[in-house]
C-alpha positions in Angstrom: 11.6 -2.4 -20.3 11.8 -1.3 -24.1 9.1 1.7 -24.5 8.8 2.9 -20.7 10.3 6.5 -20.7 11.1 7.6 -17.5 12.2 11.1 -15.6 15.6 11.3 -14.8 14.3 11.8 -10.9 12.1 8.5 -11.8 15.1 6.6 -12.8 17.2 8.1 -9.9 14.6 6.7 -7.9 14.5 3.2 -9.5 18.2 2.8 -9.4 18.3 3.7 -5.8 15.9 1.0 -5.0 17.6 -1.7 -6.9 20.3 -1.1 -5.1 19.0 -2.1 -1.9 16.8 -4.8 -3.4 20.3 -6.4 -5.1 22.5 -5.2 -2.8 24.6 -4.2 -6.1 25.7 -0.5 -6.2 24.5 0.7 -9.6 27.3 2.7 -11.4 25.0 4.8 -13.2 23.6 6.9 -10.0 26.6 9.3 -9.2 26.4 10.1 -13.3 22.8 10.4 -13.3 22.8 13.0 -10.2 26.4 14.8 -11.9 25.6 15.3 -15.6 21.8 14.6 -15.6 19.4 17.9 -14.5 18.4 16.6 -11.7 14.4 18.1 -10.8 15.2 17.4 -6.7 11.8 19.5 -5.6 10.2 16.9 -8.5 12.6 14.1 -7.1 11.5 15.1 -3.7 7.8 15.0 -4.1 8.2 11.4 -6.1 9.8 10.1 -3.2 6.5 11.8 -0.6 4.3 10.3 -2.9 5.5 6.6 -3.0 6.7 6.4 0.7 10.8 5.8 0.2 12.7 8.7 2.3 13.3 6.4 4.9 14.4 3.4 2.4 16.4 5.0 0.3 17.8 7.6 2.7 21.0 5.3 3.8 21.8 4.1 0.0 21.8 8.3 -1.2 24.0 9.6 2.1 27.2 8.8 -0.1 26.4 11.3 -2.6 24.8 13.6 0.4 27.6 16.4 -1.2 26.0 16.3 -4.5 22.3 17.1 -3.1 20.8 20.3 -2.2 21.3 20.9 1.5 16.8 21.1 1.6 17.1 17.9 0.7 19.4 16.2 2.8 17.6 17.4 5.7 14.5 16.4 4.6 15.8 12.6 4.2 18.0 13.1 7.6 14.4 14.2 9.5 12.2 11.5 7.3 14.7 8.6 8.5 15.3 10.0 12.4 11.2 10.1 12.3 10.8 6.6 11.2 13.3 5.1 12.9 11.8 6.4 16.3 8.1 5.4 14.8 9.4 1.7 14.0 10.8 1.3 17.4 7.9 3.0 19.5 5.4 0.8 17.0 7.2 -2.7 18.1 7.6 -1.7 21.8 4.3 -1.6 21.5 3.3 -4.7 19.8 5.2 -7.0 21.9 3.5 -5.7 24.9 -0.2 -6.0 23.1 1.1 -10.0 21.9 2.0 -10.7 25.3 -1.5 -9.8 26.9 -3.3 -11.6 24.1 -1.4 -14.6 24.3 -1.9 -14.5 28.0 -5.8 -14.9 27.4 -5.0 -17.2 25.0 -6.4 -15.2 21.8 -4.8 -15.8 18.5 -3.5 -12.6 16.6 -1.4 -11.9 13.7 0.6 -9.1 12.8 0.1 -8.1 9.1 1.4 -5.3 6.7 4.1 -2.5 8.1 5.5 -3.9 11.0 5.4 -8.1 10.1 7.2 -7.1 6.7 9.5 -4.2 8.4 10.6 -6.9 10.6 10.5 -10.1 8.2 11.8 -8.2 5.3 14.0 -4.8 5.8 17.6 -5.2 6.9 19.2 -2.3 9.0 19.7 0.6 8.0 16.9 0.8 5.6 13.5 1.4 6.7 10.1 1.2 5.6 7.0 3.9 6.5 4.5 2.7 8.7 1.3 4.7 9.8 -0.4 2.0 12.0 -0.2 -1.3 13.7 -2.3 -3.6 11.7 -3.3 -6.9 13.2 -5.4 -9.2 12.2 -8.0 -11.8 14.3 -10.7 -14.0 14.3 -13.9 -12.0 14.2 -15.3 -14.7 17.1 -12.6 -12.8 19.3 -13.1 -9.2 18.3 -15.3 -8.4 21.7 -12.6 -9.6 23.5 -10.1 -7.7 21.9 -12.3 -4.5 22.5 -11.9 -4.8 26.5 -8.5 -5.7 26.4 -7.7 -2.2 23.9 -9.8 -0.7 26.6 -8.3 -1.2 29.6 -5.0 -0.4 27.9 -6.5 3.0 27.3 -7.2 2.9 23.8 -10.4 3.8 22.2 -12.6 3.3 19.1 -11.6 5.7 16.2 -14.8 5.5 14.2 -13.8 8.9 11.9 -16.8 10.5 12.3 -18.9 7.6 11.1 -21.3 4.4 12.8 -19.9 1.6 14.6 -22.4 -0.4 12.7 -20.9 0.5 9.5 -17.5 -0.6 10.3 -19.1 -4.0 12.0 -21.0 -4.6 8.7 -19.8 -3.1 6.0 -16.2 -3.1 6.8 -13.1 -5.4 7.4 -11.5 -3.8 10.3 -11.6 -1.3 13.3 -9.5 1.2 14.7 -8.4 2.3 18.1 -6.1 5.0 19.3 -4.3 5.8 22.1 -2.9 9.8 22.6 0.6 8.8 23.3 3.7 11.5 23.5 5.9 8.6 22.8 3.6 6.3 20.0 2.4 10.0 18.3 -1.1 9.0 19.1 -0.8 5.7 17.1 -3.8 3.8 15.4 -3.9 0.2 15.6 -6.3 -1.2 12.8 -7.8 -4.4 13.8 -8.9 -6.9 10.9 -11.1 -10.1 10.6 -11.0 -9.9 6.9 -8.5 -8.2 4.1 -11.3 -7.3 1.7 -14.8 -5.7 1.9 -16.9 -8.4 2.4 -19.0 -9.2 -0.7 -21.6 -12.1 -1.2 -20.6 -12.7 -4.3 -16.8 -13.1 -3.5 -15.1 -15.9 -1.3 -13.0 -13.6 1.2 -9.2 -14.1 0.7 -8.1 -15.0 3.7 -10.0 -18.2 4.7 -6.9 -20.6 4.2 -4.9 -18.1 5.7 -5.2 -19.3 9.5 -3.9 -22.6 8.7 -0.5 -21.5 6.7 0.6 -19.4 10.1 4.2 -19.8 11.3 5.0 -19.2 15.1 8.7 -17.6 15.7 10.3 -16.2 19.6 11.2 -12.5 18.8 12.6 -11.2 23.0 10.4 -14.0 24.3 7.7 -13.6 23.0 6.0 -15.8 20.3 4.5 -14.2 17.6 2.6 -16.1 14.5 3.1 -15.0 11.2 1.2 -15.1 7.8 2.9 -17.3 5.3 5.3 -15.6 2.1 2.7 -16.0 -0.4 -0.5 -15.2 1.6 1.7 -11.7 2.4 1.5 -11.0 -1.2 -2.0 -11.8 -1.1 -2.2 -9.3 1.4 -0.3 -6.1 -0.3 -2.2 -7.1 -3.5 -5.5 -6.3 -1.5 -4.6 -3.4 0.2 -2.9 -1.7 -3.0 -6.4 -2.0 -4.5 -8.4 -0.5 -1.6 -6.9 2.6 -1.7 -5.6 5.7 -4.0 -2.2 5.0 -3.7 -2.2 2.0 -6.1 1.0 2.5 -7.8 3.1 3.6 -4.3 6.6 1.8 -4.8 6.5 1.0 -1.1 4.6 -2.0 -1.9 6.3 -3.4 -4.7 9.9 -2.7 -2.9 7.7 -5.0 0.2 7.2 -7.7 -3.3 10.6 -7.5 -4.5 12.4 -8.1 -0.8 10.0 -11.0 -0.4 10.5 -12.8 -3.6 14.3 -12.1 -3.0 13.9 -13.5 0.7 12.0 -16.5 0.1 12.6 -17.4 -4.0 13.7 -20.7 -3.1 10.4 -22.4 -1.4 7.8 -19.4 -2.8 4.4 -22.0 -3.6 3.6 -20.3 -6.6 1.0 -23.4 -7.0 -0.7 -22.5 -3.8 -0.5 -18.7 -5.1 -2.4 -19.2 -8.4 -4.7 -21.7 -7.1 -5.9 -19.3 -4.7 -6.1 -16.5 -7.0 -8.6 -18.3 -9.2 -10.9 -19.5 -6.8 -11.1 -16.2 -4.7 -11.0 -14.3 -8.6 -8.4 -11.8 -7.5 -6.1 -12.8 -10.7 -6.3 -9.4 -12.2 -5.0 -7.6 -8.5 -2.1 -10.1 -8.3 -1.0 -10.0 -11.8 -0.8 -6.0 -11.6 1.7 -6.0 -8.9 4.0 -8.4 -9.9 3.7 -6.6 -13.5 4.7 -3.6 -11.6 7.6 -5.5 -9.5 8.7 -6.9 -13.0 8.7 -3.9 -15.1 10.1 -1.4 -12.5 12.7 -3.1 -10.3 13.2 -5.8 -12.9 12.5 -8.4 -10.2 13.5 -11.6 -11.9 9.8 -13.2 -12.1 8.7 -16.5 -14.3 6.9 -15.6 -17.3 5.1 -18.8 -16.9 3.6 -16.9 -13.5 2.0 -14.3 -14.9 0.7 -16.3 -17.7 -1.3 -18.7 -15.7 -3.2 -15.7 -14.2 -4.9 -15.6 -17.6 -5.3 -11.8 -18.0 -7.1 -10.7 -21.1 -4.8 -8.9 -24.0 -6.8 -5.9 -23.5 -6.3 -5.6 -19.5 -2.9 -6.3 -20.1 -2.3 -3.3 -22.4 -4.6 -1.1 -19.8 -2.5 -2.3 -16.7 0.8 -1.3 -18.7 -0.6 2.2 -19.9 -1.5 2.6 -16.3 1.5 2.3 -14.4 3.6 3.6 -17.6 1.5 7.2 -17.6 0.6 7.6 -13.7 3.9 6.1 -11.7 5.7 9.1 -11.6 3.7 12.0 -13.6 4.9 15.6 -14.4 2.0 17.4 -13.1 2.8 18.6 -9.3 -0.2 16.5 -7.8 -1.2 12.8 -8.1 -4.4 12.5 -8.5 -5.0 10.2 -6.1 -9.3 9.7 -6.5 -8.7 9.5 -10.4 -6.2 6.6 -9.9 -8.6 4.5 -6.9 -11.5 5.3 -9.8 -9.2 3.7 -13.0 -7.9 0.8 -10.1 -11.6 0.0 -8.5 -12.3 -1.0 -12.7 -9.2 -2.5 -13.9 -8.3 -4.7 -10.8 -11.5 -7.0 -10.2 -11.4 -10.3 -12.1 -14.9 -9.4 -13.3 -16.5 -5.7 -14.6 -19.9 -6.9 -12.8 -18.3 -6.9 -9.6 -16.4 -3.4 -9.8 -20.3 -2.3 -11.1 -21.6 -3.9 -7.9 -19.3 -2.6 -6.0 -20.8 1.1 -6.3 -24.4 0.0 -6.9 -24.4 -1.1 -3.3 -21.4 1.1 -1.5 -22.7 1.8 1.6 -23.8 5.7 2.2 -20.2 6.4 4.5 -17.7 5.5 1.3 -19.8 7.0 -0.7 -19.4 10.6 1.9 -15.6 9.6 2.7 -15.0 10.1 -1.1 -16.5 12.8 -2.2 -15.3 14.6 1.6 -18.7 14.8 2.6 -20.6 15.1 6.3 -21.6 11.6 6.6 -25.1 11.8 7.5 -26.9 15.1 6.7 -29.6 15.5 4.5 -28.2 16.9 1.4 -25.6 13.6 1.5 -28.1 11.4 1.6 -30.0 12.5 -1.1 -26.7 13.0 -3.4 -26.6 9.0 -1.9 -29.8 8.4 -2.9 -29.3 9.1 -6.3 -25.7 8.7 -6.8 -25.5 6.5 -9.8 -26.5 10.1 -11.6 -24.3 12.1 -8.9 -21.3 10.0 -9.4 -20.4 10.6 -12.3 -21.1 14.8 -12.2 -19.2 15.0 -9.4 -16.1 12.8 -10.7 -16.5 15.1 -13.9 -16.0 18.1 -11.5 -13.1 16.6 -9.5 -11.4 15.7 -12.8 -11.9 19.2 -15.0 -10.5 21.0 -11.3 -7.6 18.5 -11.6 -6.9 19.1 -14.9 -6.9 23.1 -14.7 -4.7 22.8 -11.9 -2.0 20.1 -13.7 -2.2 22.6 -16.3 -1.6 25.9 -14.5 1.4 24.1 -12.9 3.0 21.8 -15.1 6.8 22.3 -15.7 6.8 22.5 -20.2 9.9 21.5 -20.3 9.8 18.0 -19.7 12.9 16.1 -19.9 12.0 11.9 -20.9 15.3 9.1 -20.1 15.0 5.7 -21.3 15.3 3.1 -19.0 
């Protein structure tokens, strides 16, 4: 898009993508790596940082001469990782459907391994951390036995059971597993932090699920368009808010399912559950990055202020792929908790009634001694001093290590 100015590692990056999105080799990458100076510790940390060795790993083995040898290790080790992970992850999950559907309990796998397994053809893979699984909240004691007697237990980080009951959407459990790598399993009743002043997301969800027989074993899945729901949420709950990870997840899903997508169904739902501003920023980032062929009409209908709009394209233009040797990962959740609710109130709310264990996790706090509470206690003063801190530390650093000579490519 006229007036983005990328990296040449950036646009190594993009092209590499694209071609596994198209399935189109792009003619411009073996130029690009022979006659462009190639940054490949900046290229390296770009692809860290947005969660691709493992996807784009099989389209760069062609030009594996071309790379340093660091580097082709590092992808070899990142793919031979994953591709273990992904396997151990499913074994697993079959196993955990089976029991549950023998009791006769209803779950739903959402996120890493439902797109990994919807989505990704072989040989390209996506990361996944966890097994993420989502269930009625009517069921969740249930759930906690079965876990249980499987050997896993609650992973509460530190903080109250209460607070992940009440003030949370989910739960996790772990197992230490040679074989899994002590694997988390995150179970949800909810995709969002539950609010009374917002209708939660997922209500119509439950009754869009579609049941498929994967090695005999039936498995319900979340509909295309409440799956971008879903990576909409969960970009904006955390730091990583411009990963490419996600929007490769969009692109391979309006690719997959183009033909029958209920765009209808998809901005309906965004305006009555106000999450507009969330969904237009990733598919503005799908758009404007992997040049996913989206309707104008789309993106329109979300009714985005001018203003926002400009903000959202700054955003992802300055922060996708920065020079500076860090990404400032609380900076970005900060300038994403404001920019991506449908109202400014509700961001404001947001922190006016966080609950003292956020409040600790960000700031890397203990949870619950006294000098936290009281920083709690008066933290719409603390808040800012301390993001003031975190930011002028940032900055020295970006400075100190900043590479001056900085060279910008067109798209």
């Amino acid at each position: 898009m006229r007036g983005i100015k990328l990296l040449p590692e950036a646009k190594l990056i993009l092209l590499l993508t694209q071609v596994i999105i198209k399935n189109k080799e792009e003619e411009e990458i073996q130029a690009l790596i022979t006659t462009r100076n190639i940054n490949w510790e900046r290229f390296k940390r770009f692809i860290i940082y947005h969660d691709l060795a493992p996807f784009i790993s099989p389209a760069l083995k062609k030009y594996n001469s071309l790379l340093p040898s660091y580097l082709v290790k590092f992808l070899n080790i990142s793919y031979e990782y994953y591709l273990f992970k992904c396997f151990a992850i499913w074994e697993e999950f079959i196993k955990i459907v089976n029991i549950f559907n023998k009791d006769k309990i209803s779950i739903v796998p959402i996120k890493g391994i439902a797109i990994l397994k919807d989505l990704y053809e072989r040989p390209y893979l996506r990361v996944i951390r966890d097994l993420d699984i989502l269930v009625k909240k009517q069921d969740l004691l249930k759930i906690e036995e079965i876990l249980e007697r499987l050997g896993y237990t609650k992973d509460l980080c530190g903080f109250k059971e209460k607070y992940w009951k009440q003030r949370q959407y989910h739960i996790a459990f772990r197992r230490n597993d040679s074989k899994l790598l002590s694997l988390p399993i995150e179970i949800h009743w909810g995709l969002d932090y539950p609010s009374k002043n917002r209708q939660a997301p997922s209500l119509d969800l439950w009754n869009r699920l579609s049941e498929i027989k994967i090695e005999n074993s039936k498995i319900k899945l979340t509909s295309p368009e409440d799956v971008l729901f879903i990576l909409a949420l969960h970009q904006r709950r955390f730091g990583k808010i411009l990963s490419l990870k996600y929007i490769c997840d969009v692109a391979l899903l309006l690719k997959k399912y183009s033909s029958k997508f209920d765009w209808d169904y998809v901005l309906e739902q965004a305006h009555n559950r106000r999450i507009c501003t969330v969904l237009y920023f990733i598919l503005f980032q799908t758009k404007i990055l992997l040049k996913v062929n989206l309707s104008k009409e789309v993106l329109t209908q979300l009714n985005i202020s001018a203003w926002k709009k400009k903000i959202i394209y700054w955003f992802i233009k300055k922060d996708t792929f920065p020079c500076s040797s860090n990404f400032p990962i609380k900076k970005l959740y900060l300038i994403a908790h404001f920019l991506l609710y449908d109202a400014f109130l509700e961001a404001i709310s947001y922190f006016v009634t966080l609950p003292q264990e956020q409040f600790a996790k960000f700031y890397n706090l203990k949870p619950y001694t006294i000098n936290t509470k009281l920083l709690y206690k008066i933290r719409l003063i603390t808040m800012p001093l301390l993001y003031l801190f975190f930011y002028l530390k940032e900055k020295f650093f970006r400075n100190k290590n900043s590479n001056k000579e900085v060279i910008l490519y067109d798209i």
